[in-house]
N, C-alpha and C positions, 0 to 999 in steps of 0.2 A: 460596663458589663464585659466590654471583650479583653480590658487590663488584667482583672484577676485570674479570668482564664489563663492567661498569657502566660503570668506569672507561674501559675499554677502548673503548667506544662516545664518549666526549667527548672519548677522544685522536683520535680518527679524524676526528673534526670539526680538528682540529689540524693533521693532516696536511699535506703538501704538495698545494695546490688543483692539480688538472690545468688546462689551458687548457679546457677546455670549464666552465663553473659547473656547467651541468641536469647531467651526468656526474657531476660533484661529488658534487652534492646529491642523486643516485640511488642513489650508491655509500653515501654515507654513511645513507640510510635502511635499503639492504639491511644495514647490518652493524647499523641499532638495531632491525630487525625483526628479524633474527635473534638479538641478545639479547636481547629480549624473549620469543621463541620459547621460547629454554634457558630462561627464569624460569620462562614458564608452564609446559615440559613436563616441570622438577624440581619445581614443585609439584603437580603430577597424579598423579606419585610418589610426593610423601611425602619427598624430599630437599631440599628448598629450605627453608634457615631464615628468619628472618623478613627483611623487608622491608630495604633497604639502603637510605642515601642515596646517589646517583651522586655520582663528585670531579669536579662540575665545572668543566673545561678550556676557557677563552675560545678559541675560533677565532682562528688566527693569520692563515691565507693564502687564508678566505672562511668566509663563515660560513653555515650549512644554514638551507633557510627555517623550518625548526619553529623553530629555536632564536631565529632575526629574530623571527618570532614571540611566542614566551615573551618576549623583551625588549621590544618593544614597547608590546605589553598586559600587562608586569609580573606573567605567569604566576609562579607558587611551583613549587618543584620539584614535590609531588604534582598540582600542574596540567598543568605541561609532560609528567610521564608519562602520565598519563589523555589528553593531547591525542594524545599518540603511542600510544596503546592503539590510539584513536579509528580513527586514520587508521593503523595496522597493520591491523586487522579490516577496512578495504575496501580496501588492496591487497596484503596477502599469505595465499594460501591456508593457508601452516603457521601462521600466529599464529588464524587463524578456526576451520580442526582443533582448534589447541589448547585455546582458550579454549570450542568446545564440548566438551571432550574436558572440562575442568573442571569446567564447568557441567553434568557429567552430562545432557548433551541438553536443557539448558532453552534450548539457542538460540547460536548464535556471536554474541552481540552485547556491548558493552561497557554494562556498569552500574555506577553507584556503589557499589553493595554490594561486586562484586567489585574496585573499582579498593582499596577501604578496604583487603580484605583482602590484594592483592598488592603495588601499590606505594605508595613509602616516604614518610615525613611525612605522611600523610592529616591534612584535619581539613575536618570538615563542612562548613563557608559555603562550599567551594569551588563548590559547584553553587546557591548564595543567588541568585535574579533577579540581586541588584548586584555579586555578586563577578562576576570579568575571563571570565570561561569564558560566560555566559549575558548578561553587560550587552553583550559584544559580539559577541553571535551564533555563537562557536565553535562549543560543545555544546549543544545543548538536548536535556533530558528528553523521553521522548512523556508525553504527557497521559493521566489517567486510572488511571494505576499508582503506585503508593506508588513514592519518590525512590528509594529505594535498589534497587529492582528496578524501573523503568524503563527501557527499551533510550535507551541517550547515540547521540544522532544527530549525525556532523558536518557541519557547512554544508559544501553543495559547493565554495561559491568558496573557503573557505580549503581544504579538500581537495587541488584545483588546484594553491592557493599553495603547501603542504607537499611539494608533489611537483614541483615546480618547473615546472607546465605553464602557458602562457599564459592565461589564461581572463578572464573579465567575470563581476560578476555581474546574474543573469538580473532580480533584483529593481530594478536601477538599469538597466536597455534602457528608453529611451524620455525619463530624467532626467538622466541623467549619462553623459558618453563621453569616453575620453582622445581628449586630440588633440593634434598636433606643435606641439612648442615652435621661438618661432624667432630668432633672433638680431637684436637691433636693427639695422635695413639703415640708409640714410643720411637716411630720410625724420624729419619732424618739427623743431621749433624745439631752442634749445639750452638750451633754460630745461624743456623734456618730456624732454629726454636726462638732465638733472641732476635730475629729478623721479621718472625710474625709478630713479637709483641712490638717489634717500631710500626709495622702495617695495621696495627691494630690502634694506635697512638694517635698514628696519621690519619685515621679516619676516623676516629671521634673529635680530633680537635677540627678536622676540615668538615666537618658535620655539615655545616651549611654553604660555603664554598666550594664542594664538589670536588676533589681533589682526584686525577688521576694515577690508579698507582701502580707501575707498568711491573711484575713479576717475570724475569726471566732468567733462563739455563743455558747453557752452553756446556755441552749437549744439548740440547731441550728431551725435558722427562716430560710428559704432557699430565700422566698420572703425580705426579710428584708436587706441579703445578697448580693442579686442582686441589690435592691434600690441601697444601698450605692457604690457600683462597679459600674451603668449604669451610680450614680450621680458624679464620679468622673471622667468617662471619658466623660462625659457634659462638667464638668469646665474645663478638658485639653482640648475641641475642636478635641477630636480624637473617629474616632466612635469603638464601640465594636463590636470583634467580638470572638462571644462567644462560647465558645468551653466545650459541654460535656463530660467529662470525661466515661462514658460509651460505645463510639462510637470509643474510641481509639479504634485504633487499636492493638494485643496481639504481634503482629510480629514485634520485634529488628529491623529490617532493615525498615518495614513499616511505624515504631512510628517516625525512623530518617526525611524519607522522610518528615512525616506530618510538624515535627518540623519546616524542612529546607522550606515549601510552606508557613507556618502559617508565620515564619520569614519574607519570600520575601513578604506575602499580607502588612506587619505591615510596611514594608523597604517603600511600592510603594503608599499607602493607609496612612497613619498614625497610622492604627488599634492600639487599645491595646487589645491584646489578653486578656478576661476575661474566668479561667477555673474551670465550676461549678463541684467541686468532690463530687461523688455521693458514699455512701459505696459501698464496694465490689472493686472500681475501683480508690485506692489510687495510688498505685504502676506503672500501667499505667500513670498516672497524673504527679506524680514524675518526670518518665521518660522524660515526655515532659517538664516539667519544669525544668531540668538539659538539657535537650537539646539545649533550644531557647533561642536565640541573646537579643528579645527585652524583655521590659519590661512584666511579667506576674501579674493579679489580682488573686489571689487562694485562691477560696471560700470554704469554710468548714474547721476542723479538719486539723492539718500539718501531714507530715507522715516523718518517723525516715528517709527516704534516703535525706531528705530537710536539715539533720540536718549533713550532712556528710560536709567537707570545699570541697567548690568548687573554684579556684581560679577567681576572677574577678566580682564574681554573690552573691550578696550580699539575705539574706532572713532574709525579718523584718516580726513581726507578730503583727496584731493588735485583739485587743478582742472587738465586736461590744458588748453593754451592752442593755438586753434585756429592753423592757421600763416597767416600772412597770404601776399599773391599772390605776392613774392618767393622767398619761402620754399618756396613748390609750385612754383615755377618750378625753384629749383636744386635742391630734392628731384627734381623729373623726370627733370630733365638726370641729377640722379648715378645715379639708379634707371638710367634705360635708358644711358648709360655700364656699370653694373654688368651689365648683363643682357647687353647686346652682348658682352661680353668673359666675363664668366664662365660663363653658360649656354648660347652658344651657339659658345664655344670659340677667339672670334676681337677682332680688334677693327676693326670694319667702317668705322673714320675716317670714323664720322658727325660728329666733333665740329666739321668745319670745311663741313659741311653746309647753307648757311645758312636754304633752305626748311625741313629737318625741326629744326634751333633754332630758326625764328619759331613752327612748329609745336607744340614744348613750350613755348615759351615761353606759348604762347595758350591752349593747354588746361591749361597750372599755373593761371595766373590768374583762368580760367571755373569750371571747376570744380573742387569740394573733392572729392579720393576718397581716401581711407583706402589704405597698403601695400599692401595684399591687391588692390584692387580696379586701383592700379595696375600691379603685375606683371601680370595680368591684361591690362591693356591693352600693356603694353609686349611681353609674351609672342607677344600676336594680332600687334601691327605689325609688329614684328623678323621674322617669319615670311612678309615680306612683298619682293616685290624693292626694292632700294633706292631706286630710279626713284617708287615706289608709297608709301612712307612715308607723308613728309610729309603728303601727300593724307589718307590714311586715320587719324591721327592724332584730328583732331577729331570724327570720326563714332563711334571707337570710345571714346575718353573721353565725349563724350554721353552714347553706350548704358549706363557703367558709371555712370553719376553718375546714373540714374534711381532705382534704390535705392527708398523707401520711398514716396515719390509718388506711385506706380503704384497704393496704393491710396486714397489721398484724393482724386484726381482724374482727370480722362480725359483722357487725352492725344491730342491730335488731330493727324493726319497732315496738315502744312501741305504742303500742294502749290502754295499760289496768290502770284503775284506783284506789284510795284506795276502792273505791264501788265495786271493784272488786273480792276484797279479803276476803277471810273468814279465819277470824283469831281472840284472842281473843284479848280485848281491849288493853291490855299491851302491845301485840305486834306490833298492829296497832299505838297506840301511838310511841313506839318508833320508826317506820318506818315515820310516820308525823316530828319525832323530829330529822332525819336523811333529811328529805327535807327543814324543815326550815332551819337547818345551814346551808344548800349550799346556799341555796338564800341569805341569810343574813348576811353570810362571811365577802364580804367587808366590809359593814356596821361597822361590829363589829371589824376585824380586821385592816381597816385603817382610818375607821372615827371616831372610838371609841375610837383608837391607842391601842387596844389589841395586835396587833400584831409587836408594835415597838420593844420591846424586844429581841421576837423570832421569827427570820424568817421562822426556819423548823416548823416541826410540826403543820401547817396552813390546811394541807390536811384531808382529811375526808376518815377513813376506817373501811368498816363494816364486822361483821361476820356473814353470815346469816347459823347459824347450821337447821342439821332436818333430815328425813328421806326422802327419794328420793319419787317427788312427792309432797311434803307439801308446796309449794309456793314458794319458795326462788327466782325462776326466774322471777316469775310473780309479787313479790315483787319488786324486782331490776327495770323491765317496770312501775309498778306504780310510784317509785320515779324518775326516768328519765323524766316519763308523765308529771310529777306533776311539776319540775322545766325546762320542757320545752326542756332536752338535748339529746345529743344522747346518745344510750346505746349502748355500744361496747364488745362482748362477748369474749376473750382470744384464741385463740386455742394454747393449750399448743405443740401441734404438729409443728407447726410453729416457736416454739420459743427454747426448746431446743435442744440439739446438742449436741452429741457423743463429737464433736472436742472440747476440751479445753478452754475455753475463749468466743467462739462462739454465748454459752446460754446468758452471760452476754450483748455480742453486743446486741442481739437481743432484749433484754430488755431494754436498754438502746434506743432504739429506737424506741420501744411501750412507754414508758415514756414519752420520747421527742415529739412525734407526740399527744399522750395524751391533755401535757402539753398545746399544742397550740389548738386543738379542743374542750379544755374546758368538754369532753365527760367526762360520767360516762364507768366505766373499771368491764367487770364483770369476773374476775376467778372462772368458777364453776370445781369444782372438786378439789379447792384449796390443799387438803392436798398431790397432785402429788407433786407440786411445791413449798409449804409453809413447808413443811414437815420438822418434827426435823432433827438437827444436831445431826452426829453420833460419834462417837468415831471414833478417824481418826487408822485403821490399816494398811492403803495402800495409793499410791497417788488419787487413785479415789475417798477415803475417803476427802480426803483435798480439792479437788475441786469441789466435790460437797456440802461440807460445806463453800466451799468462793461464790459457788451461791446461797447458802441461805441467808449468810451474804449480798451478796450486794441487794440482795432484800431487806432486811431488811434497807436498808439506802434506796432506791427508792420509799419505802410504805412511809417511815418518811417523805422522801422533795416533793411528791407528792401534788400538790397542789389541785387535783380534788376529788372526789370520789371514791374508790376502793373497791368496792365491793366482798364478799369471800365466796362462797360458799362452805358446807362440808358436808358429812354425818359421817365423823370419826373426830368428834371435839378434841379428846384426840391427835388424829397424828398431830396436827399442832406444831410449835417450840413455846416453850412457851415465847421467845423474841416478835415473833407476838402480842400474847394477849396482851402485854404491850400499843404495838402503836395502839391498835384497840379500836375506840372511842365505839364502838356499838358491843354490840353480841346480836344477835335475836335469838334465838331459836324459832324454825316452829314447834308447837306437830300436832302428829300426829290426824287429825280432827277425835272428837267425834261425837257420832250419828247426834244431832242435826245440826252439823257442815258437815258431810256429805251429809246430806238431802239442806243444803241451798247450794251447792256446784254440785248437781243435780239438782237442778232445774233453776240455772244460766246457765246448758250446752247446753241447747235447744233456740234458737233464736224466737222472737215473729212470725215468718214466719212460723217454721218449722211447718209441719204436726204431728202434735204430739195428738194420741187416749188416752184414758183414760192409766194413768199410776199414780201406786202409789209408793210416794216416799218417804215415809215413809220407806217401803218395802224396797226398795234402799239398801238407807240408810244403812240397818244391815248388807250390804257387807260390811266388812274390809278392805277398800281399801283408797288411798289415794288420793287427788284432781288429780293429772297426767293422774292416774290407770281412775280414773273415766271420765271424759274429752276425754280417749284414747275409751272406751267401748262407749260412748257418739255417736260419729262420726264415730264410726264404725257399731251403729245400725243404726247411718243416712245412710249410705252408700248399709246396706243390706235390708234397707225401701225402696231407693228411687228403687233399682234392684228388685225389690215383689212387694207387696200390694201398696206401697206408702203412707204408713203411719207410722207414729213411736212408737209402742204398746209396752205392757211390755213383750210378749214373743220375739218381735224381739231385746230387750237390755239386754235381759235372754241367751239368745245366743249370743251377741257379748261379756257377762259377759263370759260365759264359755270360750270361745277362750282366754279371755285376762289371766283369773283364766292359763286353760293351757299353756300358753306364760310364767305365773310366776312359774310355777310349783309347785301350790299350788292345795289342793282340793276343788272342787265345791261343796262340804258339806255346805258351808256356807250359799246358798242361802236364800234369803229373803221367807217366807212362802207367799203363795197365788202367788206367781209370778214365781218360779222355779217347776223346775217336775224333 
């Protein structure tokens, strides 16, 4: 009696799939719930003879997720019934009847005792830690009760799975999350197009082997990274599910678990785990990468435990090659050609456009952004009247190219320009002839082919000496201003480190992040950091001359701006000076130079009374000093009188005179007392 049932339920899996699958896979649970039902409620009787094996019938036209299941994790058939016991007992009320109805009231729940005694092929290790049912979180026992009277609990996420409803599991929120695969767009070289089809090679043939396949930059593009990982598991047909490397978890037993749920999603799912490693959180990454069964994508830098022999787990490594300016230039053009015409439904003949072509052409070659970060910008502009492009082109690829920057350094809002500056003509020139070469780089070194040659040394770095106060930073915003970029300010507190090695990371990732925002870099106080090589007497000696030296190679293959600010020009290494295209020296502003330097401090608003600035002037002070006294007599005008006279910048002069610890002897006649 209970054979042809049996039967009966794996032809059903057989059947003709309806267009709906979940419908399917609904249809075919209510018919294996309901024989199972007839088992249990002919053995409540006393008519059901013993145990049968079902004839099972391979799914022709879709196959039920238990049965995906059982194949996957190489279920036995008394597993695969016990799994469907599992998960009858929490969605159909008559099989929970019946099986209490069995159990004479000791409970509707499923137990090995009773799976022995009802269905077919029993044999004990099915419920072993290492057999398929418990090593991957199906069923587990509750604890504290002898195995065979036990209540068998099932995980909910495969629960979900069995039933064919969407779900996550709740244990990988925070670790792991699918996210959309996408199809190789036109961006990248042709040597990273033919690089995803070998990572795409290497993981169907490592299909069961689990092959580790390490993708990295130098530079590291982190968006660029991702492209080529979400574009290969597009061509496999398997979605990602991406997993940050920061979110590990620190705890041995906790990283195992992750490993062993991330395995089960990729077992049930097709996932290919992609694992973005973030610095700081190699080790962790590692871990999970020497853990898991399936195939991993590992994005960034390899780390030394990848490199230890693992038996069976193969780790290849590929080196994505960053695109050079040409290359981002016609990656743009094709991106926003693509975007024009296919997402917004039209094709708007930008292509004979020629301000919004010099337009990409200028933000392909400044800066580096990764697919993602350019749809993104192409998205914002296209959205834009066509008159308006062009214009807004370079301001919005800036904003996207800030990326990782933002926390190594402060980026300062340059508002000031060369009209800004009082300095004398020499200097000024050379600060002009510090902004034409940034602008005009490409030009000269790859349309000119200056730069075929040699590829280091392409970067731009300047010295700006002087005494504290005499421009240097306000220079540094003028040229920023002036070629449109951001100016990013160092804080040497962020970057170096007591620990060993540490200072060097953290450069290398101010560089790196540099490198793709195209930003101008200002080190003011440069001689902390540029500082001569010493005479090595001790190992401190040694490592603090191997981070002078690699600075010294970082300034050379830098390919943006690096600006240096000093006021002890003599303490710098004199390898510096070598690589340093520019020294300015700032003197310290003469009268005349003073008086145009006061009279710029006052805005056409302010309330400003007869003041003479001449008078000024014959203070000894420097543009900073002056600018600081400036705004502090606005500050004790606007709390007084409300107006800005020369005895109220006569007393914000003394506090500042006191602040420097000099005397106030110096005042200007007819304006001091």
């Amino acid at each position: 009696m209970n054979a042809p049932r049996e039967t009966l339920l794996e032809d059903h899996a057989a059947a003709r799939a309806p267009t709906d699958w979940s419908d399917a896979n609904q249809r075919w649970l209510v018919a294996a719930f309901g024989a199972l039902r007839e088992r249990l409620q002919a053995r409540t009787t006393g008519e059901g003879g013993p145990p049968v094996a079902p004839a099972v019938v391979a799914p022709v036209a879709f196959t039920p997720a238990l049965l995906r299941c059982a194949r996957v994790f190489g279920l036995s058939t008394f597993e695969r019934e016990l799994l469907l016991l599992a998960t009858a007992i929490e969605l159909d009320q008559g099989v929970r009847d019946a099986v209490a109805a069995l159990r004479a009231g000791a409970g509707a729940h499923a137990s090995f005792g009773l799976a022995l005694g009802l269905l077919a092929q029993p044999h004990w290790d099915a419920l072993s830690p290492d057999a398929a049912l418990r090593h991957w979180r199906l069923l587990e026992p509750e604890p504290g009760l002898a195995l065979v009277d036990a209540p068998l609990r099932l995980d909910e996420r495969v629960l979900h799975f069995v039933a064919g409803v969407a779900a996550s599991d709740s244990r990988l929120h925070g670790i792991a999350r699918y996210v959309d695969a996408v199809a190789s767009g036109p961006d990248g070289t042709e040597a990273n197009a033919a690089m995803r089809g070998r990572i795409v090679a290497t993981l169907r043939a490592d299909e069961e082997r689990g092959a580790v396949v390490v993708l990295q930059q130098d530079p590291p593009d982190a968006a660029a990274l991702r492209d080529v990982a979400l574009a290969a598991a597009a061509a496999l047909g398997r979605p990602p599910l991406w997993i940050a490397s920061a979110d590990l978890p620190s705890d041995p037993a906790e990283l195992m678990l992750a490993a062993r749920l991330i395995d089960r999603e990729a077992a049930l799912t097709g996932a290919l785990p992609i694992s973005a490693v973030e610095p700081g959180s190699e080790g962790a990454a590692a871990g999970l990468a020497l853990a898991l069964r399936a195939p991993l994508l590992w994005l960034g830098a390899s780390h030394a435990r990848l490199a230890a022999p693992v038996p069976a787990r193969r780790v290849l490594r590929f080196d994505l090659t960053p695109p050079d300016a040409a290359q981002s230039q016609a990656s743009l053009r094709a991106r926003w050609q693509q975007a024009t015409q296919q997402r917004f439904g039209e094709d708007r003949g930008d292509a004979d456009d020629a301000p919004l072509q010099q337009a990409l052409c200028q933000a392909g070659s400044q800066f580096q952004l990764g697919a993602l970060a350019l749809d993104g910008v192409i998205e914002r502009v296209a959205a834009l009247p066509a008159p308006e492009r062009a214009a807004a082109f370079w301001p919005a690829a800036r904003e996207a190219a800030r990326g990782g920057l933002e926390s190594l350094a402060q980026r300062i809002d340059s508002r000031a320009g060369f009209a800004d500056l009082v300095l004398p003509p020499a200097q000024i020139g050379a600060l002009r002839d510090i902004a034409r070469q940034l602008r005009q780089r490409e030009r000269v070194y790859r349309d000119w082919g200056f730069g075929d040659a040699h590829a280091r040394g392409q970067g731009l770095t300047a010295l700006f000496a002087g005494e504290s106060g005499t421009g240097k930073t306000l220079a540094a915003e003028a040229i920023a201003n002036e070629v449109a970029l951001d100016l990013y300010r160092v804080d040497l507190a962020t970057l170096v480190s007591k620990y060993i090695g540490e200072t060097e990371k953290n450069l290398k990732r101010l560089f790196d992040a540099a490198e793709s925002s195209g930003a101008v870099l200002l080190f003011d106080e440069a001689d902390a950091l540029f500082g001569k090589r010493s005479e090595v007497k001790d190992s401190h000696d040694r490592y603090a001359n191997i981070e002078v030296a690699y600075l010294l190679q970082r300034v050379e293959a830098y390919r943006g701006l690096a600006i240096l600010t000093t006021n002890m020009k003599s303490a710098l290494d004199r390898a510096f000076l070598r690589r340093i295209r520019f020294v300015v020296t700032f003197p310290f502003p003469d009268a005349p130079a003073r008086e145009k330097i006061w009279r710029r401090q006052f805005p056409p608003r302010a309330p400003l009374a007869a003041v003479d600035f001449g008078a000024l002037a014959r203070w000894h002070v420097a543009g900073g000093h002056i600018r600081s006294i400036a705004l502090n007599a606005a500050f004790k005008a606007a709390d007084g009188s409300g107006r800005i006279d020369q005895a109220v910048i006569v007393e914000a002069a003394r506090a500042e005179f006191a602040k420097l610890e000099r005397s106030f002897n110096e005042a200007p006649a007819g304006g001091a007392t």
